[in-house]
PDB file of N, CA, C and O in Angstrom, chain B, residues numbered from 101:
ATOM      1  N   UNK B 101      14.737 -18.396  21.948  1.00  0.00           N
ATOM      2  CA  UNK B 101      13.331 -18.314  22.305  1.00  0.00           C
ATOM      3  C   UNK B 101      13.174 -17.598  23.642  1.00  0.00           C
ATOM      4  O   UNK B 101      13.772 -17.993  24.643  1.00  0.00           O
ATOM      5  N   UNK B 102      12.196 -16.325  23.649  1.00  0.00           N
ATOM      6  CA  UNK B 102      12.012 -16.037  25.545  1.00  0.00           C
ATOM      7  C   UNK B 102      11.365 -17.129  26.230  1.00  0.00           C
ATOM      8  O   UNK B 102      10.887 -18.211  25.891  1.00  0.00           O
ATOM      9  N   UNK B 103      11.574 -16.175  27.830  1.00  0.00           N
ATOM     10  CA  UNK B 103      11.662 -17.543  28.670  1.00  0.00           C
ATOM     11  C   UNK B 103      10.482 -16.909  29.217  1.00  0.00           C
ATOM     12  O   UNK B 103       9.489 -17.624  29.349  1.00  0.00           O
ATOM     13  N   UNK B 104      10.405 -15.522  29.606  1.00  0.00           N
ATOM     14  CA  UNK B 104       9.763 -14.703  30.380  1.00  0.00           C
ATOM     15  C   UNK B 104       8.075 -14.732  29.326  1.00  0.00           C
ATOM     16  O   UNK B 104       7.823 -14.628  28.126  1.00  0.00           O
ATOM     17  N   UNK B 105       7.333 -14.911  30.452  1.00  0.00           N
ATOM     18  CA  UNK B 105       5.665 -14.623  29.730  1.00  0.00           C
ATOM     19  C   UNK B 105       5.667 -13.616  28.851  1.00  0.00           C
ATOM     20  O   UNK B 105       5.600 -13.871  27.648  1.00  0.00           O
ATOM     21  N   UNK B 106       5.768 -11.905  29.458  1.00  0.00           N
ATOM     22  CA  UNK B 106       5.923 -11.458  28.365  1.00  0.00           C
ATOM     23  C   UNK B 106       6.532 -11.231  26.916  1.00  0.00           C
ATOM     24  O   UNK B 106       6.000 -10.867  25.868  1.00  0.00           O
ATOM     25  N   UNK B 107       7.936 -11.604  27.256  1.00  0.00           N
ATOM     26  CA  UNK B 107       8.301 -11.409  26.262  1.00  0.00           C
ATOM     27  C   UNK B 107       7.579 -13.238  25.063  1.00  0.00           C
ATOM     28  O   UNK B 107       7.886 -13.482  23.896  1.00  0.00           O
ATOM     29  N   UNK B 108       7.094 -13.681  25.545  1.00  0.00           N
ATOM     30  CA  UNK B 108       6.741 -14.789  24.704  1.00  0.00           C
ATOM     31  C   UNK B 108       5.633 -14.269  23.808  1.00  0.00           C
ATOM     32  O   UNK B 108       5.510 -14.464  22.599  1.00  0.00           O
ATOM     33  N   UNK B 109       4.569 -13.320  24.910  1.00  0.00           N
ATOM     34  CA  UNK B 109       3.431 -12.472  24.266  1.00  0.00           C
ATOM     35  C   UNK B 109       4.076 -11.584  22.944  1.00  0.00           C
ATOM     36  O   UNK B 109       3.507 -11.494  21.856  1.00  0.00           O
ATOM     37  N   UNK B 110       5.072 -11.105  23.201  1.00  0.00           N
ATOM     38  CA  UNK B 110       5.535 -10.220  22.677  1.00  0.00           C
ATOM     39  C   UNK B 110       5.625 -10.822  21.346  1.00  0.00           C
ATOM     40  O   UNK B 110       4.885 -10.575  20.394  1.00  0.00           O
ATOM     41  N   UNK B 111       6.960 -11.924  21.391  1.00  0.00           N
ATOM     42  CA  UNK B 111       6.822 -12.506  20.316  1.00  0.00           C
ATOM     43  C   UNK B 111       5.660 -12.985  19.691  1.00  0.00           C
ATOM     44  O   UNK B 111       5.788 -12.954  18.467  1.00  0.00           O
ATOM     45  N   UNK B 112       4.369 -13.498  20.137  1.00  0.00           N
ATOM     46  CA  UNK B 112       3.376 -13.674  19.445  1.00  0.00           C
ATOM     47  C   UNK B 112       2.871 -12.829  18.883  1.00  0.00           C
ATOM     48  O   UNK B 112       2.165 -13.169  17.934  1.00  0.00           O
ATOM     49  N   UNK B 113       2.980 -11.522  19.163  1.00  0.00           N
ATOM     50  CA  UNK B 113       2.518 -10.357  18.298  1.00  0.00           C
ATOM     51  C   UNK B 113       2.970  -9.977  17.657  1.00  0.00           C
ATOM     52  O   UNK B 113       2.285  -9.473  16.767  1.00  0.00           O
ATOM     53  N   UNK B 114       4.279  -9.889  17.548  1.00  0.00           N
ATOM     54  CA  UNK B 114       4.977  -9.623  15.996  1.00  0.00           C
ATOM     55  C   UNK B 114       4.971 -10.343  15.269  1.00  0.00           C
ATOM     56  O   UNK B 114       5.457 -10.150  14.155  1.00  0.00           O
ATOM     57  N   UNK B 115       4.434 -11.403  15.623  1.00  0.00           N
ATOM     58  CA  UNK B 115       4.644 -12.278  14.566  1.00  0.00           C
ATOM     59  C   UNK B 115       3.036 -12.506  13.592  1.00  0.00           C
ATOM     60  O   UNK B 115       2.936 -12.988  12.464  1.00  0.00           O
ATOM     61  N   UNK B 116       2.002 -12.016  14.422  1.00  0.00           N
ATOM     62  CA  UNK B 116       0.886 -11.664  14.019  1.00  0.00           C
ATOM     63  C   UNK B 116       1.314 -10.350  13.270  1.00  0.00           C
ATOM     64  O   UNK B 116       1.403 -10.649  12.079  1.00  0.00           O
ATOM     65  N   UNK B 117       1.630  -8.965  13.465  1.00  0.00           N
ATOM     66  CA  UNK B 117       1.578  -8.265  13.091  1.00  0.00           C
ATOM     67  C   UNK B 117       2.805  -7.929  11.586  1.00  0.00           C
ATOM     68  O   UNK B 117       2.648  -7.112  10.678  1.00  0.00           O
ATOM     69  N   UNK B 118       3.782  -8.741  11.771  1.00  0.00           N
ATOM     70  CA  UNK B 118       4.471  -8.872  10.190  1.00  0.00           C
ATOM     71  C   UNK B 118       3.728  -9.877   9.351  1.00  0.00           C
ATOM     72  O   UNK B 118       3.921  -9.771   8.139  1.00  0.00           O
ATOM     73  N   UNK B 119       3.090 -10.628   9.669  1.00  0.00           N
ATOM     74  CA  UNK B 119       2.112 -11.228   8.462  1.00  0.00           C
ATOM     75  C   UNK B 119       0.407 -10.064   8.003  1.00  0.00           C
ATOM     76  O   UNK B 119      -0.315 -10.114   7.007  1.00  0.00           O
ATOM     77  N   UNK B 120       0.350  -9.355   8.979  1.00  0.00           N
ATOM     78  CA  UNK B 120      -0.458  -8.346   8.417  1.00  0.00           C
ATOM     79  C   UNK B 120       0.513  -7.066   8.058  1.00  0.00           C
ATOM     80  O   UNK B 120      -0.003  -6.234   7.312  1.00  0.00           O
ATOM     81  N   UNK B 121       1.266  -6.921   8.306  1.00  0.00           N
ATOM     82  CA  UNK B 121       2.065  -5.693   7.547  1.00  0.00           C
ATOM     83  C   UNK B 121       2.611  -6.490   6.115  1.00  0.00           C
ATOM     84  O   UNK B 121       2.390  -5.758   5.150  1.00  0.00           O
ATOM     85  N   UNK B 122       3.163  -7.589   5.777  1.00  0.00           N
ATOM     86  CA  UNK B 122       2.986  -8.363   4.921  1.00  0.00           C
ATOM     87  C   UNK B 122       2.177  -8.201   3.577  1.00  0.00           C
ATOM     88  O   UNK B 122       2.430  -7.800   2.441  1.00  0.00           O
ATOM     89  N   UNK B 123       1.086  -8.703   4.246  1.00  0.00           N
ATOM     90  CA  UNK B 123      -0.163  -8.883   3.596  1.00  0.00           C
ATOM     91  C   UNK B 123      -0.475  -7.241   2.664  1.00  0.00           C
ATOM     92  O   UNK B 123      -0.701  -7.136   1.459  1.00  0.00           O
ATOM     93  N   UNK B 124      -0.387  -6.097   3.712  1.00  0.00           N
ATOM     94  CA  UNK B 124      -0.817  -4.799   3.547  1.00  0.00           C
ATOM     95  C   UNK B 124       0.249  -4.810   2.515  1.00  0.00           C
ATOM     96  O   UNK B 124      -0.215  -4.826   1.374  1.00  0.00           O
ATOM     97  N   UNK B 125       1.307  -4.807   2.574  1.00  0.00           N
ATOM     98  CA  UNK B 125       2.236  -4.442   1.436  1.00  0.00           C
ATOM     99  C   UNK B 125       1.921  -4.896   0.079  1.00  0.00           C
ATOM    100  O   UNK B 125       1.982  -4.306  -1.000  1.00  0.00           O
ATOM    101  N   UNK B 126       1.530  -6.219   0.429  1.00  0.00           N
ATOM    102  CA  UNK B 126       1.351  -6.677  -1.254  1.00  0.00           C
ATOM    103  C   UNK B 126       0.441  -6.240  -1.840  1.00  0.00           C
ATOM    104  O   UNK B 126       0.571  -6.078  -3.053  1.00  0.00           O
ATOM    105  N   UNK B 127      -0.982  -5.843  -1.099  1.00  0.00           N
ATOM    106  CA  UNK B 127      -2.015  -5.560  -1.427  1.00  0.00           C
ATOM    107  C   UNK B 127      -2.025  -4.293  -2.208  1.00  0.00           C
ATOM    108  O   UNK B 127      -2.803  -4.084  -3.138  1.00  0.00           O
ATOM    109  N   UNK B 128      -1.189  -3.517  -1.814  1.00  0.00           N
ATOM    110  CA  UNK B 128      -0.808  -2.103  -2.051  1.00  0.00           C
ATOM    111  C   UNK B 128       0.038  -2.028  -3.534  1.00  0.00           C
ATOM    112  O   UNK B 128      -0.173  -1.140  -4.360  1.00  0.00           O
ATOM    113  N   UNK B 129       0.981  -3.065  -3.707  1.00  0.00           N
ATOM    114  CA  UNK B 129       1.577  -3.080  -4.561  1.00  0.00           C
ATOM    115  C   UNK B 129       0.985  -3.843  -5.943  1.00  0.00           C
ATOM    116  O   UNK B 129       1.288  -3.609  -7.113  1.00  0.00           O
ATOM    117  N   UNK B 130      -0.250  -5.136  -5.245  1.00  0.00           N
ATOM    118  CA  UNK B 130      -0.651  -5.369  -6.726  1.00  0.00           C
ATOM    119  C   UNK B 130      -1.905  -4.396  -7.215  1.00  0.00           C
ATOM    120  O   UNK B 130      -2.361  -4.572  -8.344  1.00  0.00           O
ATOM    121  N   UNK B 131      -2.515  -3.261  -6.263  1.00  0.00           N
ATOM    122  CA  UNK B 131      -3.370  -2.401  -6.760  1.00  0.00           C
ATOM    123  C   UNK B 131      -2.489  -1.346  -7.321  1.00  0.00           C
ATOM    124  O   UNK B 131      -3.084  -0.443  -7.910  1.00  0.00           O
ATOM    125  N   UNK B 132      -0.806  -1.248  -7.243  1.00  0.00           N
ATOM    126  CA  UNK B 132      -0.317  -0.297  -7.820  1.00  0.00           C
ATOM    127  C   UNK B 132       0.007  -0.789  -9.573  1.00  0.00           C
ATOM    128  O   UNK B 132       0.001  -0.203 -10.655  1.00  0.00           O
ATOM    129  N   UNK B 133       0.206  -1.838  -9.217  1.00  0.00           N
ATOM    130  CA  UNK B 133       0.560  -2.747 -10.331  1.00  0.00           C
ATOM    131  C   UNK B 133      -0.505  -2.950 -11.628  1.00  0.00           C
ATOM    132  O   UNK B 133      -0.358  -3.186 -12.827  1.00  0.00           O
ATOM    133  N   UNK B 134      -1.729  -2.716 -10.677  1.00  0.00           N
ATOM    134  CA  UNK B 134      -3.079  -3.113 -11.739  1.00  0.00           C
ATOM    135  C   UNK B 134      -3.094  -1.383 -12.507  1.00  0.00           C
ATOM    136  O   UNK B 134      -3.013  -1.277 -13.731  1.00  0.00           O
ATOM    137  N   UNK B 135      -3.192  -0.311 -11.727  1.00  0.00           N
ATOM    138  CA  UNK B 135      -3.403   0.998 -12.062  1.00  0.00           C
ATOM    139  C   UNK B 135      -2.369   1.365 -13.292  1.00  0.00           C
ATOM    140  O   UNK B 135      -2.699   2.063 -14.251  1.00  0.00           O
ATOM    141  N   UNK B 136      -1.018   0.762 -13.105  1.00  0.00           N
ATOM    142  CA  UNK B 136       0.037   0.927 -14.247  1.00  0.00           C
ATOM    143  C   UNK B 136      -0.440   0.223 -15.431  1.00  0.00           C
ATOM    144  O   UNK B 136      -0.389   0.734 -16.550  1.00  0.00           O
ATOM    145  N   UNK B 137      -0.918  -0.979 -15.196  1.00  0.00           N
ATOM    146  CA  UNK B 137      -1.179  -1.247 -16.395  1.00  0.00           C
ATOM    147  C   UNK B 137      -2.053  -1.139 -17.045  1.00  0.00           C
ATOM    148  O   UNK B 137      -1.907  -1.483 -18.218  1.00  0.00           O
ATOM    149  N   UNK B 138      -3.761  -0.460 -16.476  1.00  0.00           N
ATOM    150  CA  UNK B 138      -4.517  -0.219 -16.951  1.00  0.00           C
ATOM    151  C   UNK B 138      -4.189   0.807 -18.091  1.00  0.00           C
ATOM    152  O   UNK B 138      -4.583   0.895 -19.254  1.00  0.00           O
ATOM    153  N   UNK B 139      -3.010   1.821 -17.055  1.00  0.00           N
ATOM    154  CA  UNK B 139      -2.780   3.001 -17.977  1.00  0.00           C
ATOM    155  C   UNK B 139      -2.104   2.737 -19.476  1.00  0.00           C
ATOM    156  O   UNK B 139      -2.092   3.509 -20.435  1.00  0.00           O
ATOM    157  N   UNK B 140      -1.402   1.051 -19.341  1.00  0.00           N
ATOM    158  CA  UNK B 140      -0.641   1.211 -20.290  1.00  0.00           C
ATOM    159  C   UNK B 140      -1.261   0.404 -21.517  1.00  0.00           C
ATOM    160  O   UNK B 140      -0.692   0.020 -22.539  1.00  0.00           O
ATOM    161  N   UNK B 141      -2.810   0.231 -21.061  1.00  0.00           N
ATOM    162  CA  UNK B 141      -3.115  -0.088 -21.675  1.00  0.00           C
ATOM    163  C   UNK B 141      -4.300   0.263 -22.319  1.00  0.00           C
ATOM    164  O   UNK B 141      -5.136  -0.425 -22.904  1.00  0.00           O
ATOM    165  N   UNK B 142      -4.186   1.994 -22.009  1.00  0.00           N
ATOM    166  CA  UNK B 142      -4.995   3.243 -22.503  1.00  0.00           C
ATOM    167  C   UNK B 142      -6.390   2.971 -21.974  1.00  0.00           C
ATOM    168  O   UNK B 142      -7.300   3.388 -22.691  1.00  0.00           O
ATOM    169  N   UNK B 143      -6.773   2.269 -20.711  1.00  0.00           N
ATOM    170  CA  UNK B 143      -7.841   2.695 -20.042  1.00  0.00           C
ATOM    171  C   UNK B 143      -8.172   3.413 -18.592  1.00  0.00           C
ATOM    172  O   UNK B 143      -8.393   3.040 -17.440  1.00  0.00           O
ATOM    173  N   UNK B 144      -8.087   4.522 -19.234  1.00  0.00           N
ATOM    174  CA  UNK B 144      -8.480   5.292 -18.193  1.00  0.00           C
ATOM    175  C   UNK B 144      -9.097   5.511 -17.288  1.00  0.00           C
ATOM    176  O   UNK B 144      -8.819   5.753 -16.113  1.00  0.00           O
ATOM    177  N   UNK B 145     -10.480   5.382 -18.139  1.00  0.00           N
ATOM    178  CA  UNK B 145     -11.594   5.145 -17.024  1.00  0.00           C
ATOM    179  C   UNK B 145     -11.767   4.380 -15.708  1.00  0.00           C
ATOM    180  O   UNK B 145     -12.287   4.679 -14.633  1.00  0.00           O
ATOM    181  N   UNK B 146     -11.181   3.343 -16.148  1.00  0.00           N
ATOM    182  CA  UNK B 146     -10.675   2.196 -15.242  1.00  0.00           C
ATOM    183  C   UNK B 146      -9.648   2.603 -13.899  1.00  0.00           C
ATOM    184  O   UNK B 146      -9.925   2.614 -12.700  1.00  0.00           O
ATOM    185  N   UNK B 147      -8.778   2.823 -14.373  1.00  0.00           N
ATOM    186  CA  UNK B 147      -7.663   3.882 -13.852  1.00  0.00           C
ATOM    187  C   UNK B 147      -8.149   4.626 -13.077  1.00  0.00           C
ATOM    188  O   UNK B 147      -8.209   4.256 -11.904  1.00  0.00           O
ATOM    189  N   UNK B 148      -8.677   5.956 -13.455  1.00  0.00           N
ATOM    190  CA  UNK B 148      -9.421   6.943 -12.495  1.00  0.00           C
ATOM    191  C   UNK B 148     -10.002   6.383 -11.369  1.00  0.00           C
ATOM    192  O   UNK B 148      -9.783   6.566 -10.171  1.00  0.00           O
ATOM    193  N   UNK B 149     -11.128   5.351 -12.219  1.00  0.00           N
ATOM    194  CA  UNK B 149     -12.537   4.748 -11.033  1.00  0.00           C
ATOM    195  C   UNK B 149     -11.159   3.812 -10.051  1.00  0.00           C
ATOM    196  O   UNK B 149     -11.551   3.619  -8.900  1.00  0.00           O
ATOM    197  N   UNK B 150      -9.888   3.312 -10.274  1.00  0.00           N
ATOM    198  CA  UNK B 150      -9.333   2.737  -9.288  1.00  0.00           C
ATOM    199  C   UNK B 150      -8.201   3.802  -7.957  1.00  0.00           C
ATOM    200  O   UNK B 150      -7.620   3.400  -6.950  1.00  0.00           O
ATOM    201  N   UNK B 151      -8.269   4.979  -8.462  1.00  0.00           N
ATOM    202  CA  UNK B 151      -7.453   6.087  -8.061  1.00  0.00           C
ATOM    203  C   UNK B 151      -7.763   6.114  -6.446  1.00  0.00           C
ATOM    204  O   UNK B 151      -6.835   5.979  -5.648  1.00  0.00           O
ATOM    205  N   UNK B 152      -9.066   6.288  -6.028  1.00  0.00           N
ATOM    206  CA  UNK B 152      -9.521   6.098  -4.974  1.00  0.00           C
ATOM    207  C   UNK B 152      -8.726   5.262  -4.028  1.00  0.00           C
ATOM    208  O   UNK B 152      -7.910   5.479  -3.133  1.00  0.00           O
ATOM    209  N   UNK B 153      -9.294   4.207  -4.586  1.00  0.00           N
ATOM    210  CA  UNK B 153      -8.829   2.826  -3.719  1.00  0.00           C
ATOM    211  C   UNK B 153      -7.093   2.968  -3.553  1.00  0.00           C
ATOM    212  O   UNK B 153      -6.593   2.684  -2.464  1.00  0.00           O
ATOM    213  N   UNK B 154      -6.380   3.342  -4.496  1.00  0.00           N
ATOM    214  CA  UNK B 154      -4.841   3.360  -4.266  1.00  0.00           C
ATOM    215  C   UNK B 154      -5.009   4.358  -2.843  1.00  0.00           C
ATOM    216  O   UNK B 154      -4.933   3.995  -1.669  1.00  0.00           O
ATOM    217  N   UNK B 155      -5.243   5.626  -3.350  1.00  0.00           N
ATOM    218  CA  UNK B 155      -5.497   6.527  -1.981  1.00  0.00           C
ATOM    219  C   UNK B 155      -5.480   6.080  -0.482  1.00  0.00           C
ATOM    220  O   UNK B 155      -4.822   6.178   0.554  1.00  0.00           O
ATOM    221  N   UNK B 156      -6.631   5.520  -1.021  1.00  0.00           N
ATOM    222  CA  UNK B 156      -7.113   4.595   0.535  1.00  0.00           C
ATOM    223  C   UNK B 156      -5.540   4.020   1.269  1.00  0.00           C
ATOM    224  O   UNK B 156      -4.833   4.455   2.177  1.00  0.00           O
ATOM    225  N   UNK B 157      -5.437   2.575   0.144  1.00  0.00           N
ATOM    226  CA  UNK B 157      -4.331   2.253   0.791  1.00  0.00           C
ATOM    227  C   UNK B 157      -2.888   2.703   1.289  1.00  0.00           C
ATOM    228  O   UNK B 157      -2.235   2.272   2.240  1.00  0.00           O
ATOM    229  N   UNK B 158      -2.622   3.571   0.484  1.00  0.00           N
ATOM    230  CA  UNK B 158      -1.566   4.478   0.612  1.00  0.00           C
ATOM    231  C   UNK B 158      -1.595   5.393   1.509  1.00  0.00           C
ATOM    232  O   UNK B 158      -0.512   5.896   1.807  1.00  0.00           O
ATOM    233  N   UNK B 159      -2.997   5.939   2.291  1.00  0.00           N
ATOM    234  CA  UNK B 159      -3.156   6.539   3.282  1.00  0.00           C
ATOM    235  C   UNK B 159      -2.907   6.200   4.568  1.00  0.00           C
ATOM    236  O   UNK B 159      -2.339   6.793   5.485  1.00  0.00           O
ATOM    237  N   UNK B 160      -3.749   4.497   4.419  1.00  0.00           N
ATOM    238  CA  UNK B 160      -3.638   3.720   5.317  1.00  0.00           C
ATOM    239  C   UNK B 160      -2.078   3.372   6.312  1.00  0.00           C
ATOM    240  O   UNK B 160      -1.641   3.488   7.457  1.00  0.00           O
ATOM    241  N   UNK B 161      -1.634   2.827   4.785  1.00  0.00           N
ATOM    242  CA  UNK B 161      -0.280   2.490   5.005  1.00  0.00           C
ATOM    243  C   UNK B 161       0.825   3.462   5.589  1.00  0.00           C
ATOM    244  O   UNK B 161       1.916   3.126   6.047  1.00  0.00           O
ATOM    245  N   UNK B 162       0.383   4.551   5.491  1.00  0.00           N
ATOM    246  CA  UNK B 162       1.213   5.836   5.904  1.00  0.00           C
ATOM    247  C   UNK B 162       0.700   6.309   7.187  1.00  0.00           C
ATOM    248  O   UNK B 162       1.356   7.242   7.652  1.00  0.00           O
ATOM    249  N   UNK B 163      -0.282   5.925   7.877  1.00  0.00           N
ATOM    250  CA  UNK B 163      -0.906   6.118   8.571  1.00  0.00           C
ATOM    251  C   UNK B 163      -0.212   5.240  10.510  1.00  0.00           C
ATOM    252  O   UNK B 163       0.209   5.625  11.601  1.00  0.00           O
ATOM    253  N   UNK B 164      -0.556   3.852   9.724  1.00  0.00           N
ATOM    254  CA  UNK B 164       0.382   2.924  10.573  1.00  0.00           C
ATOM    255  C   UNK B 164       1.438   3.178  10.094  1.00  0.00           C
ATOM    256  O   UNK B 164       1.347   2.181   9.377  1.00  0.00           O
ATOM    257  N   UNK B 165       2.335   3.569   9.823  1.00  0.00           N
ATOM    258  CA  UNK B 165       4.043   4.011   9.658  1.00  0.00           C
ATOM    259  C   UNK B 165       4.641   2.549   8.806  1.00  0.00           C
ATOM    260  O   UNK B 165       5.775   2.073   8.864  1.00  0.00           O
ATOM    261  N   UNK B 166       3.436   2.053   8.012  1.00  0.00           N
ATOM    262  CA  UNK B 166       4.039   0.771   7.013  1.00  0.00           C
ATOM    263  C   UNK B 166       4.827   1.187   5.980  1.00  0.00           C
ATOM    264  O   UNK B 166       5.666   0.502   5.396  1.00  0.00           O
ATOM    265  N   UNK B 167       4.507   2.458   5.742  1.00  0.00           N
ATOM    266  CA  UNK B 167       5.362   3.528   4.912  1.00  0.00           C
ATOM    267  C   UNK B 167       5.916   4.714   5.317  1.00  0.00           C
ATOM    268  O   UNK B 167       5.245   5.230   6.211  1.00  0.00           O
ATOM    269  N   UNK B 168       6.862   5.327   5.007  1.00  0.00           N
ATOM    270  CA  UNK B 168       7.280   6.710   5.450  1.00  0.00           C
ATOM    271  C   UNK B 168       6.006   7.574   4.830  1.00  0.00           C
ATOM    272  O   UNK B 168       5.217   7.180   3.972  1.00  0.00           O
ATOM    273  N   UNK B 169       6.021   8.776   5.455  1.00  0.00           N
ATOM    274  CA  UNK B 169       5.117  10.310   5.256  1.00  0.00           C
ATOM    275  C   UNK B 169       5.430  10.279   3.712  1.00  0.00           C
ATOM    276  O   UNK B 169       4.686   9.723   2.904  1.00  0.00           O
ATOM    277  N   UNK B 170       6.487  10.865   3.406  1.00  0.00           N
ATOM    278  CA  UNK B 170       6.744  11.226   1.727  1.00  0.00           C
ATOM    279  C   UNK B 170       6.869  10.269   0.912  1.00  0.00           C
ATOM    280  O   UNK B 170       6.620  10.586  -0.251  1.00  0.00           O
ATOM    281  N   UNK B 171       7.217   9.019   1.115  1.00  0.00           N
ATOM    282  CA  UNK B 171       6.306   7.949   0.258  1.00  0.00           C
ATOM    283  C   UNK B 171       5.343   7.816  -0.031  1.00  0.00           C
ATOM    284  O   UNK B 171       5.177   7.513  -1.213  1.00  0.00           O
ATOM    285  N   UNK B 172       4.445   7.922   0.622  1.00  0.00           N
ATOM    286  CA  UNK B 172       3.114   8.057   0.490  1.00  0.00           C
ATOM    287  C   UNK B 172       2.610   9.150  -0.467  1.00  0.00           C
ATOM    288  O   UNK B 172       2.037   8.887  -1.525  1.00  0.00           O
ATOM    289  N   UNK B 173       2.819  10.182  -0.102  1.00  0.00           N
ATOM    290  CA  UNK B 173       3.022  11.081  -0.930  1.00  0.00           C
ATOM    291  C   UNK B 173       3.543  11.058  -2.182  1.00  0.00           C
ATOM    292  O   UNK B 173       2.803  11.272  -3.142  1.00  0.00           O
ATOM    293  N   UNK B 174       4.539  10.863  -2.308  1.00  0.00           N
ATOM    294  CA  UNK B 174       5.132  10.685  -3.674  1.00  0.00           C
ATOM    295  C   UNK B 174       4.491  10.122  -4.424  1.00  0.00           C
ATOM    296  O   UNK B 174       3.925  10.763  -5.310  1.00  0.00           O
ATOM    297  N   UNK B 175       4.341   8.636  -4.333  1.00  0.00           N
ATOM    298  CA  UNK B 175       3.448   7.477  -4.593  1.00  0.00           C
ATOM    299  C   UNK B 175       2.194   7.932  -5.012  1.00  0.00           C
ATOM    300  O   UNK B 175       1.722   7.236  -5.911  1.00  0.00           O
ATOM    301  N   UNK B 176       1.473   8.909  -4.641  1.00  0.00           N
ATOM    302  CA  UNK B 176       0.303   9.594  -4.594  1.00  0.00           C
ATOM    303  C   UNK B 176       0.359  10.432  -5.970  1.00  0.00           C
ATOM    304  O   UNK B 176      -0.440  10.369  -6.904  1.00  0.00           O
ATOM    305  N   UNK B 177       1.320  11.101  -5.872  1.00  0.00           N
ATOM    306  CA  UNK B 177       1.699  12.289  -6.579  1.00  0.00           C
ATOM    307  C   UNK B 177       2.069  11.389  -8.228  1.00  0.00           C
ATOM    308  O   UNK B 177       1.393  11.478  -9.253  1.00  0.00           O
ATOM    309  N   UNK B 178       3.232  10.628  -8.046  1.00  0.00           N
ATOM    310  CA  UNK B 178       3.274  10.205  -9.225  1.00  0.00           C
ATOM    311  C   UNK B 178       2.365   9.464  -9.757  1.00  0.00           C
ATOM    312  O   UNK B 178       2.291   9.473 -10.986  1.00  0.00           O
ATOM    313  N   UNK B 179       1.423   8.618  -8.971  1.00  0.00           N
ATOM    314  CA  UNK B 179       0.503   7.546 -10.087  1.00  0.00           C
ATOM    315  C   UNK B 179      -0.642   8.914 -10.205  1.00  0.00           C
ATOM    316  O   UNK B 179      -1.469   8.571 -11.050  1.00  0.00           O
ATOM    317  N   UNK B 180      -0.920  10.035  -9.783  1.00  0.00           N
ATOM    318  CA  UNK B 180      -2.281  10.752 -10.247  1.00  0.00           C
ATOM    319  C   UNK B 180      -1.384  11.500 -11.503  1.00  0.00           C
ATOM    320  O   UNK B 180      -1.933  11.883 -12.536  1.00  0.00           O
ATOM    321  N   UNK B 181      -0.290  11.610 -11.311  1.00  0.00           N
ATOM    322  CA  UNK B 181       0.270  11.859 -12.880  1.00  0.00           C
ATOM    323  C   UNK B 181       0.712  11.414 -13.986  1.00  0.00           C
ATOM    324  O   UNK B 181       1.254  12.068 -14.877  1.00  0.00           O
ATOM    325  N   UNK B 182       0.470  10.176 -13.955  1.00  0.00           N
ATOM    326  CA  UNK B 182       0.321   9.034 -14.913  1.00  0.00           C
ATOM    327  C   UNK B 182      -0.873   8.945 -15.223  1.00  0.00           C
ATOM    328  O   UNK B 182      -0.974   8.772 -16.437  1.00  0.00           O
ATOM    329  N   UNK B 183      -1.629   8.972 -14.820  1.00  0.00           N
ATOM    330  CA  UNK B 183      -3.359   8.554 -14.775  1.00  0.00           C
ATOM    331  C   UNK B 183      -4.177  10.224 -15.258  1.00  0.00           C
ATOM    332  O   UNK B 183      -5.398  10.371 -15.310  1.00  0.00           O
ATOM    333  N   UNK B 184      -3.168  11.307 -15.560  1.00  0.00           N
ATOM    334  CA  UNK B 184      -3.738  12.424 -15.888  1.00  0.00           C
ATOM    335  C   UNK B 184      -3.056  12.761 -17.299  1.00  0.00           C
ATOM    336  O   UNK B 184      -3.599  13.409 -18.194  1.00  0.00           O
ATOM    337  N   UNK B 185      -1.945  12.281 -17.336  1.00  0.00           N
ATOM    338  CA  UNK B 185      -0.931  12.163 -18.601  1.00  0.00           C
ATOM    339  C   UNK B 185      -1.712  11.713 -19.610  1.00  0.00           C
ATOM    340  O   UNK B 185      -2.224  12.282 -20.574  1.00  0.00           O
ATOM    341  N   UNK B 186      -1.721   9.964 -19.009  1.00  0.00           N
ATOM    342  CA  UNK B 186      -2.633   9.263 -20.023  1.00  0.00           C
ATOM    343  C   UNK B 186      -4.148   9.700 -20.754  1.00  0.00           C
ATOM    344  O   UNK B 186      -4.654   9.124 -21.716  1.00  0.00           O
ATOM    345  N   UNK B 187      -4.573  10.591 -20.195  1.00  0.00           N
ATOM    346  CA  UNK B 187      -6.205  11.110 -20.159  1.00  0.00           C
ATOM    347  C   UNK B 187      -5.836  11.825 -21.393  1.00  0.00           C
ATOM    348  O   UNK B 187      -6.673  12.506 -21.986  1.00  0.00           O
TER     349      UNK B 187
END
């Protein structure tokens, strides 16, 4: 455990900030999760109208460095080609 004030601050903030990097991850992954299966379950429309919102988060997340640059990307790249496949 630190002894020193700051570093006690310190620890209080990471420890705030891995339960919101946390949080961001899952969020990301069950809107990736919902988009796969919409597709696999031949609704598109659905799919598309959720394309956005993946964006968002995937921007986000790449943004604060919760993800690497070309993850994001990729990630990007492959679900708009699933979701254009399926169409």
């Amino acid at each position: 455990m630190p002894i020193i004030k700051s570093a006690k601050k310190a620890l209080r903030q990471s420890k705030k900030r891995r339960i919101n990097n946390i949080q961001k991850k899952k969020k990301l992954k069950e809107v990736i999760k919902k988009i796969q299966s919409l597709i696999a379950e031949k609704k598109t429309k659905e799919a598309k109208a959720l394309l956005p919102q993946v964006y968002k988060l995937l921007d986000k997340a790449t943004k604060t460095k919760l993800i690497k640059k070309n993850t994001g990307g990729r990630k990007k790249s492959r679900i708009t080609k699933m979701v254009q496949k399926s169409a």
